[in-house]
KERORO-865225 format. One line per 10 residues: their letters; for each residue y, x, z of C-alpha. Coordinates in nm, 2 decimals, padded with zeros to 4 digits. Each point is the difference from the previous one (the first is absolute). Layout:
BEGIN
a = Y:X:Z | ...
***
This chain:
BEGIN
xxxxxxxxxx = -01.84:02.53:03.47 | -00.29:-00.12:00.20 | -00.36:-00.04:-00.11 | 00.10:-00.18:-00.32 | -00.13:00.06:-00.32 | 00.13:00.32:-00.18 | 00.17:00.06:00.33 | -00.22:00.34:00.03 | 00.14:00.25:-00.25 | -00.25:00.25:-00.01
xxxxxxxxxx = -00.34:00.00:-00.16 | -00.30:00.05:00.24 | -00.23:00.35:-00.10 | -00.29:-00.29:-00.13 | 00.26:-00.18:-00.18 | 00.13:00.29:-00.26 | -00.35:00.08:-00.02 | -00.08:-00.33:-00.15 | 00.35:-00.03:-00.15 | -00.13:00.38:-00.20
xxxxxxxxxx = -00.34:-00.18:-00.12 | 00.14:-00.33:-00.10 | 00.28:00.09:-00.24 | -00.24:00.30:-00.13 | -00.24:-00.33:-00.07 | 00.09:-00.35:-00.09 | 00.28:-00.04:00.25 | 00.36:-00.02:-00.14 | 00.37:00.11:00.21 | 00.21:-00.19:-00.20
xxxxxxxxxx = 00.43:-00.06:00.10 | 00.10:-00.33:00.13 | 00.35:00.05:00.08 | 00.07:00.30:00.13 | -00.29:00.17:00.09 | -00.32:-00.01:-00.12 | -00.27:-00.24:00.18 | -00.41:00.08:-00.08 | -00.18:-00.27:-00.16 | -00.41:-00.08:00.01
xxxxxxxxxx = -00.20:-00.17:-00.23 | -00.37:00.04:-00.02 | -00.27:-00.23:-00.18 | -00.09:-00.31:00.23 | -00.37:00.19:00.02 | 00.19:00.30:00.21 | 00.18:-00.28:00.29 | -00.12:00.18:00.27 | 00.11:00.30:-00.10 | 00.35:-00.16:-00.08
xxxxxxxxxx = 00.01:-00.13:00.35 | -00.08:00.31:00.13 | 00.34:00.18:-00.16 | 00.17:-00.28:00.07 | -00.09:00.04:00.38 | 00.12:00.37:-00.04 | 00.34:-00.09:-00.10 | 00.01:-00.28:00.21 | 00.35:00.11:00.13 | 00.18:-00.01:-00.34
xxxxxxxxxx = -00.11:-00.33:-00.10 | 00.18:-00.37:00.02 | -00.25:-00.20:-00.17 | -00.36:-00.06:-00.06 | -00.26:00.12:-00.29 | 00.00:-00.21:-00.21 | -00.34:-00.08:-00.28 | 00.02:-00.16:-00.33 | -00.12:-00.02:-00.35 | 00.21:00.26:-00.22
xxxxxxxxxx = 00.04:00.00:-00.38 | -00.25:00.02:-00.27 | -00.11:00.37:-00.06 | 00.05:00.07:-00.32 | -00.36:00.21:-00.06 | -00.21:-00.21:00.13 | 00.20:-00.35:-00.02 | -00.10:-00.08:00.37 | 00.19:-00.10:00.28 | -00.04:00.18:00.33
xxxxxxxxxx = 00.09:-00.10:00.36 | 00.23:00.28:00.19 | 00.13:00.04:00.36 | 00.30:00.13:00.08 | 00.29:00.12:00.22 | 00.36:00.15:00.02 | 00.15:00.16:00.27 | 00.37:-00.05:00.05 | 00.21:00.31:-00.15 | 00.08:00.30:00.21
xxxxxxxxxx = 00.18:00.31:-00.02 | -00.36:00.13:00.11 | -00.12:-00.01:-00.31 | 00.26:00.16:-00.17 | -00.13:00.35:00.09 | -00.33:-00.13:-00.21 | 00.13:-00.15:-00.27 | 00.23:00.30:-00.14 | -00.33:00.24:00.06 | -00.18:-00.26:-00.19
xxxxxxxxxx = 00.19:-00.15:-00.29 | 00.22:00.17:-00.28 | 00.28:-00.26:-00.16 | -00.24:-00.32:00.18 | -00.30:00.17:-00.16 | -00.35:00.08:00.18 | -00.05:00.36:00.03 | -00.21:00.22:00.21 | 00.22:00.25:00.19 | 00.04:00.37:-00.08
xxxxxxxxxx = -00.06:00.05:00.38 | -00.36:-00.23:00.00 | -00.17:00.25:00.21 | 00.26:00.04:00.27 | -00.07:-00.40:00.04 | -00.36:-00.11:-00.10 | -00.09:00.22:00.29 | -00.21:-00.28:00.25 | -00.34:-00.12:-00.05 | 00.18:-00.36:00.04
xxxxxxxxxx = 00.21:00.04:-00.31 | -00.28:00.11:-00.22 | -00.23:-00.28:00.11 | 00.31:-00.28:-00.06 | 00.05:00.15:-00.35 | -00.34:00.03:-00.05 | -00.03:-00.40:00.12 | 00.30:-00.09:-00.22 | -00.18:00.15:-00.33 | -00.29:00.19:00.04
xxxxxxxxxx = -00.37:-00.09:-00.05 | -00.33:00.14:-00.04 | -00.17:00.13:-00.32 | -00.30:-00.16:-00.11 | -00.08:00.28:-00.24 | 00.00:00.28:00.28 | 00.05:00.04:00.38 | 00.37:00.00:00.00 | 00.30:-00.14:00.04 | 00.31:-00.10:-00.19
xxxx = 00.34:-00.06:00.03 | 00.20:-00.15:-00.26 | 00.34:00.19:00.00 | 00.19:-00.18:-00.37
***
């Protein structure tokens, strides 16, 4: 296959990174098909950010991100804009998914220190659901 997309069928060093840090945070491997494919959605307020992964994986995705108004939240009643982006399924992702999901379940691996081991996965995670503490000088991640 030439330069097409999906056409390169391994993941660069910086893309696992990222690929670590988002499905630790908000991002989702979910299966299409046959394989799974890695999906993005952030608040409209974190676009840049969304553009930024979607740059990353540039190579494993068909189609644009895409921003719209999602459903009411059911706490607050509101209705928040979201960007968002797919890439195409892969067999590349496979390896992820079964270190990261138990029966299409969210789980964080037994082996979590054998892969959160860059600087770049910790920040992505950190970018996907952490913030800083107002009470103290820390910071948090959420990990439910």
């Amino acid at each position: 296959m030439g330069n097409t997309v999906g056409s390169q069928r391994k993941l660069t060093k910086r893309q696992k990174e990222v690929l670590i840090g988002a499905i630790l945070g908000d991002g989702v491997l979910e299966v299409n098909g046959r394989y799974p494919r890695l999906r993005v959605d952030h608040s409209i307020k974190q676009k840049e950010y969304v553009r930024w992964k979607y740059k990353i994986f540039s190579n494993f995705i068909s189609g644009k991100i895409r921003c719209f108004m999602g459903k009411r939240n059911k706490k607050t009643g509101k209705k928040y804009t979201h960007c968002k982006f797919d890439t195409i399924s892969s067999p590349v992702f496979e390896r992820f998914y079964r270190a990261f999901y138990q029966n299409g379940k969210k789980k964080i691996p037994k082996n979590i220190k054998k892969l959160l081991k860059t600087p770049l996965s910790l920040a992505v995670w950190f970018m996907d659901d952490g913030y800083k503490r107002n009470d103290c000088n820390a910071l948090r991640i959420n990990t439910d």
